[in-house]
MIMIKE-609091 format. One line per field, with one value per residue (C-alpha): residue number from 1; residue in one letter; x, y, z. Coordinates in steps of 0.02 Angstrom, whole numbers. Layout:
BEGIN
n	[NUM/...] .
res	[A/...] .
X	[X/...] .
Y	[Y/...] .
Z	[Z/...] .
END
This chain:
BEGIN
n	[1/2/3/4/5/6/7/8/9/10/11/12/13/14/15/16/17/18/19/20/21/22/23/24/25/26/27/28/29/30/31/32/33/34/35/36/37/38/39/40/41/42/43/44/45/46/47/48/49/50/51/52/53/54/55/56/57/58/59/60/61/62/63/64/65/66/67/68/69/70/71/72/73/74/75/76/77/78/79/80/81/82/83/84/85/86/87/88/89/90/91/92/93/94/95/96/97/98/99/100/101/102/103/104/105/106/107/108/109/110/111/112/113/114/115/116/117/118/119/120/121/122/123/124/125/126/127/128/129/130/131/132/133/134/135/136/137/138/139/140/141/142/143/144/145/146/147/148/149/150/151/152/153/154/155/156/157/158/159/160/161/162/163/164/165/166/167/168/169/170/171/172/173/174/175/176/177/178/179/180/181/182/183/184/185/186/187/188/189/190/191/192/193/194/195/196/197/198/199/200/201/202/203/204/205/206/207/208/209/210/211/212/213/214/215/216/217/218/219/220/221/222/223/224/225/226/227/228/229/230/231/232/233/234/235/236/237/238/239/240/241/242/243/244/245/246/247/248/249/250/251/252/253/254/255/256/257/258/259/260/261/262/263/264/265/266/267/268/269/270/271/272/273/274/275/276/277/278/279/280/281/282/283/284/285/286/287/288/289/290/291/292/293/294/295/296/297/298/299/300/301/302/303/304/305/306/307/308/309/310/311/312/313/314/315/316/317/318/319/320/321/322/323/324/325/326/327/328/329/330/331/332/333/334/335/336/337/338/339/340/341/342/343/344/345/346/347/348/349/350/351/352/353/354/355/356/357/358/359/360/361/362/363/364/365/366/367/368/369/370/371/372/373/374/375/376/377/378/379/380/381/382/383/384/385/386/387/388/389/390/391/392/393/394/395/396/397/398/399/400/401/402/403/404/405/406/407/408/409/410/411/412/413/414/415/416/417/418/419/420/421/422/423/424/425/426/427/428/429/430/431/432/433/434/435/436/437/438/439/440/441/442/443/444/445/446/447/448/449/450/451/452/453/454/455/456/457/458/459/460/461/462/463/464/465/466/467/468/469/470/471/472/473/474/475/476/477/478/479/480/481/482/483/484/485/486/487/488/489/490/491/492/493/494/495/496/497/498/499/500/501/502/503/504/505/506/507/508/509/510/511/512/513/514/515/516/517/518/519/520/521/522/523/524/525/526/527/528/529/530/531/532/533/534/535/536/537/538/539/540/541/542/543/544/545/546/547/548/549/550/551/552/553/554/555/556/557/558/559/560/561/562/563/564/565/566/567/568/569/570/571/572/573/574/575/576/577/578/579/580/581/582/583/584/585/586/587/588/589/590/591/592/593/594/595/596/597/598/599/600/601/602/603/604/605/606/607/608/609/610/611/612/613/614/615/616/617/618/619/620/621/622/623/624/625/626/627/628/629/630/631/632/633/634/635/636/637/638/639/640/641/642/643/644/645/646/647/648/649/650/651/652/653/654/655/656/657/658/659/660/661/662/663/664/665/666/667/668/669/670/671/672/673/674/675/676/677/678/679/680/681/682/683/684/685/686/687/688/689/690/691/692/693/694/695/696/697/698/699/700/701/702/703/704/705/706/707/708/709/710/711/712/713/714] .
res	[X/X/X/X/X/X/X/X/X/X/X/X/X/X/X/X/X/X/X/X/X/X/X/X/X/X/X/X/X/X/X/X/X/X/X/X/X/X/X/X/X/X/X/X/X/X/X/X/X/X/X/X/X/X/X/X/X/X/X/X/X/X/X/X/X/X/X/X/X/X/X/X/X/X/X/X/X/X/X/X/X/X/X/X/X/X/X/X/X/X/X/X/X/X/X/X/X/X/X/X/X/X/X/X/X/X/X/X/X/X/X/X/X/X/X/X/X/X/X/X/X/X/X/X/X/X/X/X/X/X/X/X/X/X/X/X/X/X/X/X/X/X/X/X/X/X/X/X/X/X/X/X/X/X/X/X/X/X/X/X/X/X/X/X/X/X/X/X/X/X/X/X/X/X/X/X/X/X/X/X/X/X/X/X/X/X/X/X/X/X/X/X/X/X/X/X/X/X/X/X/X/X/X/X/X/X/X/X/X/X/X/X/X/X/X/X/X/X/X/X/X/X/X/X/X/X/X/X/X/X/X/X/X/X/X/X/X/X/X/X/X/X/X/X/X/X/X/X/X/X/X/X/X/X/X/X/X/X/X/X/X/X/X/X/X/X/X/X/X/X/X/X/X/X/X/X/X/X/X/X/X/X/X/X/X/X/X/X/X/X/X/X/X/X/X/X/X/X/X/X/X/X/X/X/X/X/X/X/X/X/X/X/X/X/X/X/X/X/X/X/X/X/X/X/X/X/X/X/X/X/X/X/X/X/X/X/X/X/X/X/X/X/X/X/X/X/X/X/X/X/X/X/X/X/X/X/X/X/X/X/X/X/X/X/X/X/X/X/X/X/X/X/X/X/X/X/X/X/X/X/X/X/X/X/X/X/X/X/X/X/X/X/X/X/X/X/X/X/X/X/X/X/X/X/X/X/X/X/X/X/X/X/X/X/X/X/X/X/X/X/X/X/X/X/X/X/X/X/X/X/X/X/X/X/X/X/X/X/X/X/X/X/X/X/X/X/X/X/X/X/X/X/X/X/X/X/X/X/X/X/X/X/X/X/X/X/X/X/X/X/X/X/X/X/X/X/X/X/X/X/X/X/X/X/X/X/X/X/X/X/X/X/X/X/X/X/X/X/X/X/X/X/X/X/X/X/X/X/X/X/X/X/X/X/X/X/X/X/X/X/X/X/X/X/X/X/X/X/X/X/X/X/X/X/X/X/X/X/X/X/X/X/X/X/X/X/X/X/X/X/X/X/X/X/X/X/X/X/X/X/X/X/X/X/X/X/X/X/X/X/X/X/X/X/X/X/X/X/X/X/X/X/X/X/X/X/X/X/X/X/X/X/X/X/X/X/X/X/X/X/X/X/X/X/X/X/X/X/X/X/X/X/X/X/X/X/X/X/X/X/X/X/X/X/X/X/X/X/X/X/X/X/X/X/X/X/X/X/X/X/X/X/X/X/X/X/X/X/X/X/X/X/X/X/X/X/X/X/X/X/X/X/X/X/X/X/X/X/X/X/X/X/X/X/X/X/X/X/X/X/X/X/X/X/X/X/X/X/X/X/X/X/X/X/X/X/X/X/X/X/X/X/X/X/X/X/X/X/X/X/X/X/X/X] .
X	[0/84/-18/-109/-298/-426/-540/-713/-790/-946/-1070/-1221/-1195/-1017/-873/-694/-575/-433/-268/-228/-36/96/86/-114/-229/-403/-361/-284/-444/-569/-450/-450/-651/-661/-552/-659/-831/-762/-967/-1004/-1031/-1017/-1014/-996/-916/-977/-868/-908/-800/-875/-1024/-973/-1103/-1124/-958/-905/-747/-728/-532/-377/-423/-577/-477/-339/-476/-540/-378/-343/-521/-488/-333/-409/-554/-412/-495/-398/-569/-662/-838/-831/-1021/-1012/-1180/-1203/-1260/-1288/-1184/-1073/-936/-878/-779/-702/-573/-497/-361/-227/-42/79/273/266/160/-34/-137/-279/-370/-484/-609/-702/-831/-1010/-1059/-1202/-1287/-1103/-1110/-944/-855/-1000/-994/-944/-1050/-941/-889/-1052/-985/-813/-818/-671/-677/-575/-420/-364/-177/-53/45/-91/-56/151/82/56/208/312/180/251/404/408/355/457/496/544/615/770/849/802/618/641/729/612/491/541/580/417/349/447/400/220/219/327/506/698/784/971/1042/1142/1202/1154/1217/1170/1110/1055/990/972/874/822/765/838/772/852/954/788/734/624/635/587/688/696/809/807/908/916/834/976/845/753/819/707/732/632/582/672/634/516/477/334/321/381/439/454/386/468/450/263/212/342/294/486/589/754/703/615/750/784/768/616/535/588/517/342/343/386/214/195/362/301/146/208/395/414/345/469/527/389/257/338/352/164/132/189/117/-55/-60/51/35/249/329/519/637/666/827/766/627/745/856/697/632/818/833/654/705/866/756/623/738/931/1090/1097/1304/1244/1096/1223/1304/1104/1061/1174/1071/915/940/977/818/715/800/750/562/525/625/655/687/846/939/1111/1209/1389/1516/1708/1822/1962/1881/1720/1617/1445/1421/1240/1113/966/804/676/532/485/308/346/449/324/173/248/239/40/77/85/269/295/431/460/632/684/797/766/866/873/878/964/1128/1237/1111/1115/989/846/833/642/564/383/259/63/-47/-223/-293/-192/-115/92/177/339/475/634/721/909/990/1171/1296/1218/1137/1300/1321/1425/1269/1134/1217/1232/1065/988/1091/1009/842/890/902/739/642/593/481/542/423/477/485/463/553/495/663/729/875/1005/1168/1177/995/1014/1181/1139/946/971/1140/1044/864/936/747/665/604/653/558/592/455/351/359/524/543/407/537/694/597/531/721/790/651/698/736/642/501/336/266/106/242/334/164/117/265/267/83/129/271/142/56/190/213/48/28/-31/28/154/44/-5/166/240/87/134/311/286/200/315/455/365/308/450/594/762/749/607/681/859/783/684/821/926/794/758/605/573/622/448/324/182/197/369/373/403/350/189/166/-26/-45/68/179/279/362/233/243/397/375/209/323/457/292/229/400/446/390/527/670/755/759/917/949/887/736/711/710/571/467/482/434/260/197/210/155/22/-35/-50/-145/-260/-263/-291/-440/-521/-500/-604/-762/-754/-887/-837/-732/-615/-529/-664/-574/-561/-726/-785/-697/-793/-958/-882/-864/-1042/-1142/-1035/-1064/-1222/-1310/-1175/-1236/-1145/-1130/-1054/-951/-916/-927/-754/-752/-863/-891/-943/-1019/-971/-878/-787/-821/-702/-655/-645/-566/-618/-503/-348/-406/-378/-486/-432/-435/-266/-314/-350/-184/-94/-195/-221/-386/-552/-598/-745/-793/-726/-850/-980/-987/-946/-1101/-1238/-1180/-1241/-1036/-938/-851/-713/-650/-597/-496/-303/-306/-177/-346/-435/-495/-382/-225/-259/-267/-121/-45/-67/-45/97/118/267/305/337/525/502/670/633/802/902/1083/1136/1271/1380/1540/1647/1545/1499/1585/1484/1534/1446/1502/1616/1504/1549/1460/1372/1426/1318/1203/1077/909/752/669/692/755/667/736/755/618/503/313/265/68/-17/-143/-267/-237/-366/-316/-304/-379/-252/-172/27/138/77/-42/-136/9/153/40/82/-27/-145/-311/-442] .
Y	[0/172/272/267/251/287/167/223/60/100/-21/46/223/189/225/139/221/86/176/59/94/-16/-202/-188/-311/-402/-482/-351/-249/-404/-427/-245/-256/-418/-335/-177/-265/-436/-504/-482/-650/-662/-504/-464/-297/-180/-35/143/219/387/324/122/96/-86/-153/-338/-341/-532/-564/-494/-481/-368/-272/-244/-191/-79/29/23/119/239/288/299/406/516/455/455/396/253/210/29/-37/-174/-292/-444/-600/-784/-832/-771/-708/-838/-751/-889/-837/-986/-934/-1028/-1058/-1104/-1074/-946/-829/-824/-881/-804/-912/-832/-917/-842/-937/-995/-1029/-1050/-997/-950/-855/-836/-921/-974/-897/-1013/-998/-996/-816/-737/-796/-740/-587/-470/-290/-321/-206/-170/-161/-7/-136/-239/-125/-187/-353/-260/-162/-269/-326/-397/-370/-186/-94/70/161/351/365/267/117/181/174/-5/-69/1/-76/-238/-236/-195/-356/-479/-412/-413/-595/-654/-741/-672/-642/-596/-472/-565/-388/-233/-53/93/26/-138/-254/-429/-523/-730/-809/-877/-1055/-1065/-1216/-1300/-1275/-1094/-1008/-833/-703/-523/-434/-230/-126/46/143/266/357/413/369/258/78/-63/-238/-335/-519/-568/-746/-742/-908/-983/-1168/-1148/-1107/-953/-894/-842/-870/-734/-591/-514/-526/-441/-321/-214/-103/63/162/66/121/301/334/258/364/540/591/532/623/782/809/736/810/712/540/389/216/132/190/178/-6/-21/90/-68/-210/-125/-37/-167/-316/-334/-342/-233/-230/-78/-14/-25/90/191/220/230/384/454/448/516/667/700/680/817/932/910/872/924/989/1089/1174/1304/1351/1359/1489/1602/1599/1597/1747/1869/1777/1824/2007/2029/1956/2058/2222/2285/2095/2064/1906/1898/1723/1738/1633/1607/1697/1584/1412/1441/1360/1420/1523/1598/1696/1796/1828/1967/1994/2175/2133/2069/2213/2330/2236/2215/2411/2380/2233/2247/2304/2149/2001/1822/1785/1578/1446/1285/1138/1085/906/913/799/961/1009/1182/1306/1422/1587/1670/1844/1815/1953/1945/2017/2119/1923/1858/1779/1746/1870/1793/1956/1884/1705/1656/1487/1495/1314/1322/1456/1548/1743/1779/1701/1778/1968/1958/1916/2047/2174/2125/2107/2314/2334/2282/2361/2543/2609/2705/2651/2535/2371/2215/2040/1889/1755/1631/1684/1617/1705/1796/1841/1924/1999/2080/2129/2270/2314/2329/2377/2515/2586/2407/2319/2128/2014/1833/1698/1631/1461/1440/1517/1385/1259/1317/1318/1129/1089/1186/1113/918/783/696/819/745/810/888/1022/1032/1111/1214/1290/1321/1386/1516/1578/1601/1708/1822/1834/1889/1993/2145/2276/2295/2247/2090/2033/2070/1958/1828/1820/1804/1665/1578/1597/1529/1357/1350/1390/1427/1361/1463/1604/1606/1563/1723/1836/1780/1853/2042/2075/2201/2062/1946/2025/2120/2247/2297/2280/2441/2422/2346/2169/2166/2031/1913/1821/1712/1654/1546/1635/1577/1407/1392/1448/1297/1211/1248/1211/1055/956/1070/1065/898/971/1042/1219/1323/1186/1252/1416/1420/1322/1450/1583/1470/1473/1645/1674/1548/1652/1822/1781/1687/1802/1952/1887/1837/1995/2080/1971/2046/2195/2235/2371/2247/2079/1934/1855/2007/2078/1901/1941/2095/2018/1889/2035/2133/1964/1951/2110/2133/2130/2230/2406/2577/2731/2895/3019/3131/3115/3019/2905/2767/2647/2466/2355/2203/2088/2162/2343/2416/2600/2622/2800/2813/2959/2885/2710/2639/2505/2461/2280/2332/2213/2382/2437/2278/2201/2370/2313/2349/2244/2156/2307/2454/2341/2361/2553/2597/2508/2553/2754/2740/2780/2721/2558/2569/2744/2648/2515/2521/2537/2368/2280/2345/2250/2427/2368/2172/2245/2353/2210/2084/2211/2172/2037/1894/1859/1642/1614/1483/1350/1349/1407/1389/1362/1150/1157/1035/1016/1057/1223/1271/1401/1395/1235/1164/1185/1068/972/843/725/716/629/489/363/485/508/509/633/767/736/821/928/845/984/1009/951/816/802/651/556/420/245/200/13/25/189/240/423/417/454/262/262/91/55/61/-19/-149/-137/-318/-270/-362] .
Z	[0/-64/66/220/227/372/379/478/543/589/699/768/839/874/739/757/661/591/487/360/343/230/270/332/286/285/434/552/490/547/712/732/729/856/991/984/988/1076/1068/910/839/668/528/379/298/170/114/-9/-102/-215/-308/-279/-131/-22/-109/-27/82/129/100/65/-141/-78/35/-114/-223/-96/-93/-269/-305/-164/-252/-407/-337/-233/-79/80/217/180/274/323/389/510/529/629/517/535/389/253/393/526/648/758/874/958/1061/1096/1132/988/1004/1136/1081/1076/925/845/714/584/473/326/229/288/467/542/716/774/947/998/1153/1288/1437/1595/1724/1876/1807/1879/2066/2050/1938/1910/1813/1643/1613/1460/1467/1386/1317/1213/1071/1072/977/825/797/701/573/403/286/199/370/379/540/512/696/631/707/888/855/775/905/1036/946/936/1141/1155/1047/1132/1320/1252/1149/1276/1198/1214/1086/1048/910/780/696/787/710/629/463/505/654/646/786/809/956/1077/1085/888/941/999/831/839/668/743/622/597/480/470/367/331/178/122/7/188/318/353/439/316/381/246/323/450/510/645/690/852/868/1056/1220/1251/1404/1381/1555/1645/1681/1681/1526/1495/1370/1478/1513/1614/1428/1393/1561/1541/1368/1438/1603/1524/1548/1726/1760/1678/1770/1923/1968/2122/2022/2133/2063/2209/2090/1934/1978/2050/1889/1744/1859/1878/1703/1591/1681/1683/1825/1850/1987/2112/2033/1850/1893/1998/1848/1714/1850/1843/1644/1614/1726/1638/1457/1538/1621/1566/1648/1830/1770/1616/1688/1799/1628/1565/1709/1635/1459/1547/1665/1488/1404/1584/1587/1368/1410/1571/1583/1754/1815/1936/1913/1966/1942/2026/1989/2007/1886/1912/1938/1837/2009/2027/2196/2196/2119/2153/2072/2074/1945/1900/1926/2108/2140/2108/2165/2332/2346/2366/2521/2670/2726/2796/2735/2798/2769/2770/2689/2655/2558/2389/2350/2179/2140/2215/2350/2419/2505/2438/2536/2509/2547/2575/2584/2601/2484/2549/2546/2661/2499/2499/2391/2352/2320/2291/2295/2287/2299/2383/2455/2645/2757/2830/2872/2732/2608/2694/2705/2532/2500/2605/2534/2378/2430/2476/2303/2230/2392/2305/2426/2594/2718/2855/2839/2980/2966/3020/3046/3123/3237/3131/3186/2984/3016/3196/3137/2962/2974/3091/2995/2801/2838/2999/2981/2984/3109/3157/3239/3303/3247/3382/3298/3324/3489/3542/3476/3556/3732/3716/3672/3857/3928/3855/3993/4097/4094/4043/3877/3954/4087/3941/3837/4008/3991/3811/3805/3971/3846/3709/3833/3878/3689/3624/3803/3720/3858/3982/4134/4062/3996/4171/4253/4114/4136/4328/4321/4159/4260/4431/4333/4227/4330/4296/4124/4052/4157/4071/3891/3891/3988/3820/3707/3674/3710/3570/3464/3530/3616/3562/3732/3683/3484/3404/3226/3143/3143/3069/3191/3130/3264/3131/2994/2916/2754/2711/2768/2666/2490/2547/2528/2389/2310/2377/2248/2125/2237/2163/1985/1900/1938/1806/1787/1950/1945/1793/1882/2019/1884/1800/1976/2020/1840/1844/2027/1991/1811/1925/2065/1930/1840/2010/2085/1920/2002/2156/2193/2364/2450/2566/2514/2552/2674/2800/2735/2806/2965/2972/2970/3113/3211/3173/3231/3367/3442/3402/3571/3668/3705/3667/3734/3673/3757/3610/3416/3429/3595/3644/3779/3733/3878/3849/3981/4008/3943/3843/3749/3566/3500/3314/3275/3345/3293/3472/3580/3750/3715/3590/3445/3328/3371/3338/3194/3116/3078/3171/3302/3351/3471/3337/3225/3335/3408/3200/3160/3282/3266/3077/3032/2847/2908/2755/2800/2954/2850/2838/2619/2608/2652/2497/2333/2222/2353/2291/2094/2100/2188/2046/1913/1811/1712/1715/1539/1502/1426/1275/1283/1082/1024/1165/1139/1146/1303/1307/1448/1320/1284/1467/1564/1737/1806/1984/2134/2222/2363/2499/2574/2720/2875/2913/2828/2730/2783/2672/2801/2919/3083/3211/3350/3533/3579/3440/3449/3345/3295/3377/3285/3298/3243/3131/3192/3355/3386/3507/3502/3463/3358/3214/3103/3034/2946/3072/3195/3311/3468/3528/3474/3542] .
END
C-alpha cells in the first residue's frame, strides 16, 4: 500500500476508526473489529468508495480492491459498515498457545448460528472488572516485511523490545548497528525459526523490515511476567508523561505503575534508573543546567525588563556560587503589600544540593507574595548578608519594613545592619521550639506544653501589665529554664507589649514556610529547571489572582470583609454609649473604649492588627458611621489589583543554545558529602512538637498510624 488510509468502521452508533498503513490487511482490519466489539458473533463488511455503494470486503483480494479504487477516486477515508449476520462471515477466534506466543485463528466462509465463546458460568460468582492493558497495542508493531519506521533504528529497536515483552520470547541481536539489526530467538538451537532482519533505507532514512519470520517453534517464556528487554530506557520513554505532570513521580510507583497498568513486573533499581533517565530527558543534565542559568537569566532580563537576576560565579575556577532573582512585577506589586517580609531557607535536593533563601510578603488576601528568591551552598552569614543586601536593592519604597526570621546568627547579625529603619522580629514558631528543646529531659510532655503555652502568653501579652503578670507566672512554673531562655531574648524582638514596629498581627514566619511548601515538589530538579518552575507558579498566581479579583464587587478583600461580618454578629447585642462624636464605651464583659479618631480600643487588637476589632465593628455600626473609611487601604480589593498588576512574561526553551561540557563556562560547585548514613526525612529537634494522631487500627493516640501499627487489638 503506497499510502495510508482511514478506515471508519462504523457499527451501530459507534465508529472505530482503523489507519490502514503499509503491510495492513483483511485480517488485522477483521482482528481490529473483534477486539473492539469482543461479542459480536459473526459479521460481515460492506465498504463505499465515491459512487461504488455496499461493495463486498470478505478477504484480502476485496480489501486490495478496496484501496486500489480509493486511489483511483483520490480518496484518503473510507466508510466501512459493520452488521451482525448468521452466515457469510464466521468469525471464530480460538485462542490458543503455539510457540510462545498467543494464536488467533480466523475463518471466513459460511457458518451458521455461530455465537462466539460461551460464557462459563462460575464467572457470575467470581467476577473481576477487565483491564485493558497499555501494552496490548506492542503485539502489533512489528507486522510484516516492507514496514518502515521514520524514527530510525532507535524506534525499531524500541519496537521490537516492546513485541517480545508483550508476545513473551527473548531474543538476541545477531548484527546490531546503525544501518542494520538482525534479531532470532533464543530457543534457535531447539529448533524456533523466529527471524527479523532490518536494514536501513539510504533514500530516507528510514529503517525497512526486509525479512520477518513470525512463527515460534518454542515455548518461550510466555508465562513470565519479567523478561530482559524491559529495560531502564524502555521504562523512561513510557513514564515521560507521569514524570512531567508529576515532578516528584518515585521508582515505588513507577514499579506499581507497569504491574497495575502493563501487567509486567520490573525490579526496584530499574525503575529507579527509568525515573532518573526520564528526569534528565524532561529537564537536562543536573552539570549543564548552571552554565544554562546564565542563558536563561539574559532571556528572563529581554522578556521582562526591570527583572533582577544575578548568577555569581568564580572567575578563576568557573564554580557556581549563587544567584538571586527578582521579577519587575513582584517588585512593584509588593509596593501595594503589606510592609511585611518572611525571610527563610530551606534545602534543595538536587545531585549538588544547596539552600533556597525566600522573601515572602502577604498580599491584601492574606495571599503569599513571594518578592525575591536566591539559591546559595548552605545558610552561613557571609550568604545571607549578601542576599539581604540585595533584597535592599529591589525594595523601592521608603516606608519601614518588619522581618519575620529565624534567629540564625547571619539573620540576627545583618537585618538590623541593612534595613537600619526596619524592624526585626523573632518567629514565635520557632521560639516555641527552642523552649521545648531547654526544657527536654525527663520532663513529661504535658509540663513541657504548660510551659510552652505560658510563653505564648507572655508573647501575644498585648501591654506591659499583662506581659509582666505573664512572665511572673512563666518563670514561677518554669523555673530557671524558662527564666534564662527568655532573659537571652530581646524583648522588642517577641512581644507584642514591647514591639516597636507593625506586625498586622502576625507572630511568625509561616509565610515563608508555606512557599518551601509549595515548592517542595521542584526542589530535586536541575537548577535552572528550578528556577522556571519558580517563575510558571508565580506566573500561573498572579494571572489567576488578577482575573479573580475583576469578580469581586466589594470594597475589602473577602477574606477580611468576612472577618468583618464575624465581628458585626458578634457584637451585636452589646450596648454603646457615646461620650463625644469620637469616643465610645462598649459594655461588653468586660467593657471596653474604642477612640475612632486615633483608631484605638482598650482591648489593643485595633492597634496591633491594624484592623477593626470586634468592638470598633460594633460602636462603628450602631452610630450609623462608613465602616471602610476605618480600614487600613492594604486591606482593599484597588490594594489586591495594584498588587497583581503586572504581568510575568513565560520564557520559551525553543532556540536555546545545545550546552555541552565542552561548551559550558559555569561549572557546579564542588560538594561533599554528608557525615552519616543519609536520611530520606527530616530529623526532628530533641524539643520540637510532633502532631499526635489516631490509629485508625487501634484507635489509640501516638505518634503510628494503621500502617506502622503494632498494638494487641482485641
Amino acid at each position: 500500500m503506497a499510502s495510508s488510509v482511514i478506515l471508519m468502521c462504523k457499527y451501530g452508533e459507534v465508529t472505530l476508526v482503523v489507519m490502514a498503513t503499509r503491510g495492513f490487511g483483511f485480517n488485522d482490519l477483521v482482528e481490529s473489529i473483534h477486539r473492539k466489539w469482543q461479542n459480536l458473533g459473526s459479521f460481515e463488511l460492506f465498504y463505499a468508495v465515491a459512487d461504488h455503494n455496499n461493495c463486498i470486503l470478505d478477504n484480502d483480494e476485496d480489501f486490495c480492491s478496496m484501496i486500489a479504487l480509493a486511489a483511483a477516486y483520490g480518496v484518503t477515508c473510507i466508510d466501512v459498515s459493520v452488521g451482525v449476520i448468521s452466515s457469510t462471515i464466521k468469525c471464530g477466534t480460538s485462542f490458543g498457545e503455539q510457540n510462545g506466543e498467543c494464536v488467533r485463528s480466523f475463518e471466513y466462509g459460511e457458518c451458521s448460528n455461530f455465537q462466539g465463546e460461551e460464557e462459563d458460568p462460575l464467572d457470575k460468582f467470581c467476577a473481576h472488572h477487565e483491564t485493558v492493558r497499555l501494552s496490548a497495542e506492542w503485539v502489533n508493531l512489528l507486522k510484516c516485511v516492507g514496514q518502515e519506521f521514520r524514527g530510525g533504528v532507535v524506534e525499531f529497536k524500541a519496537c521490537l523490545c516492546k513485541y517480545a515483552v508483550e508476545v513473551g520470547f527473548k531474543f538476541k541481536y545477531l548484527k546490531n548497528d546503525r544501518s542494520r539489526v538482525t534479531a532470532e530467538c533464543c530457543k534457535k538451537l531447539d529448533g524456533c525459526t523466529w527471524f527479523i532482519h532490518a536494514s536501513l533505507e539510504r533514500s530516507n532514512d528510514f529503517f525497512v523490515i526486509r525479512e520477518f519470520h513470525k512463527e515460534h517453534n518454542c515455548l518461550g517464556t510466555f508465562f513470565s511476567s519479567k523478561n530482559p528487554r524491559m529495560t531502564s530506557k524502555l521504562i523512561a520513554k513510557e513514564i515521560v508523561e507521569e514524570v512531567r505532570s508529576k515532578p516528584s513521580y518515585t521508582p515505588i510507583e513507577c514499579v506499581k505503575h507497569f504491574e497495575g497498568r502493563y501487567g509486567c513486573l520490573i525490579g526496584y533499581y530499574h525503575a529507579w534508573l527509568a525515573v532518573e533517565k526520564a528526569n534528565n530527558d524532561l529537564y537536562g543534565d543536573f552539570q549543564l543546567s548552571f552554565d544554562k542559568l546564565r542563558w536563561y537569566a539574559e532571556e528572563l532580563k529581554e522578556k521582562n525588563p526591570g527583572t533582577v537576576m544575578d548568577v555569581e560565579y568564580c572567575n578563576e575556577t568557573n564554580r557556581f556560587i549563587r544567584f538571586f532573582l527578582a521579577f519587575d512585577a513582584c517588585i512593584k506589586g509588593f509596593n501595594y503589600c503589606r510592609p511585611i517580609l518572611a525571610v527563610d531557607g530551606t534545602f534543595l535536593k538536587g545531585r549538588y544540593k544547596g539552600t533556597l533563601l525566600s522573601a515572602i510578603g502577604k498580599d491584601a488576601d492574606q495571599g503569599l507574595f513571594p518578592l525575591a528568591i536566591g539559591v546559595v551552598d548552605s545558610e552561613t552569614e557571609a550568604n545571607w548578608q549578601w542576599f539581604l543586601e540585595k533584597l535592599s536593592t529591589v525594595i523601592t519604597c521608603s516606608r519601614p519594613l518588619t522581618f519575620f526570621t529565624d534567629r540564625h546568627s547571619g539573620l540576627v547579625k545583618y537585618v538590623p545592619t541593612v534595613f537600619p529603619t526596619g524592624y526585626h522580629s523573632y518567629c514565635l514558631q520557632h521560639l516555641k521550639g527552642n523552649l521545648r528543646d531547654k526544657l527536654s529531659g525527663r520532663l513529661s510532655n504535658g509540663f513541657r506544653e504548660k510551659v510552652v503555652n505560658l510563653f505564648n502568653d507572655c508573647a501575644h501579652a498585648p501591654t506591659v501589665i499583662t506581659f509582666a503578670k505573664a512572665l511572673e507566672e512563666l518563670c514561677t512554673v518554669g523555673g530557671a529554664s524558662a527564666k534564662n531562655f527568655v532573659d537571652s531574648l530581646p524583648l522588642k524582638r517577641w512581644t507584642n507589649a514591647y514591639f516597636e514596629g507593625r506586625r498586622y498581627g502576625e507572630m511568625t514566619s509561616n509565610a515563608a514556610e508555606s512557599f518551601n511548601n509549595q515548592i517542595l515538589k521542584f526542589r530535586h530538579l536541575p537548577i535552572c529547571e528550578l528556577v522556571d518552575k519558580i517563575r510558571v507558579l508565580i506566573m500561573e498566581q498572579m494571572c489567576n489572582r488578577r482575573l479573580l479579583s475583576n469578580k469581586w464587587s466589594s470594597y475589602v478583600c473577602p477574606v477580611m470583609e468576612k472577618k468583618l461580618v464575624d465581628c458585626f454578629n458578634k457584637g451585636r447585642t452589646w450596648h454603646v454609649a457615646a461620650a463625644n462624636d469620637d469616643i465610645f464605651e462598649v459594655f461588653s464583659q468586660p467593657t471596653v473604649v474604642v477612640d475612632l479618631m486615633k483608631r484605638t480600643c482598650t482591648c489593643c487588637r485595633w492597634q496591633l492588627h491594624l484592623f477593626p476589632c470586634v468592638h470598633a465593628v460594633t460602636v462603628i455600626q450602631k452610630t450609623e458611621k462608613q465602616m471602610y473609611d476605618y480600614i487600613d487601604p492594604y486591606y482593599t480589593i484597588e490594594a489586591f489589583q495594584l498588587s497583581y498588576e503586572g504581568t510575568i512574561n513565560p520564557v520559551p526553551t525553543l532556540g536555546a543554545p545545545v550546552i555541552t561540557k565542552e561548551s559550558a563556562i559555569i561549572l557546579p560547585p564542588k560538594t561533599r558529602r554528608p557525615r552519616g548514613r543519609p536520611k530520606v526525612a527530616r530529623i526532628r529537634s530533641r524539643g520540637e512538637k510532633v502532631r499526635q494522631m489516631v490509629c485508625g487500627r487501634c484507635g489509640k493516640l501516638g505518634k503510628h498510624n494503621r500502617r506502622t501499627c503494632k498494638e494487641v487489638v482485641d
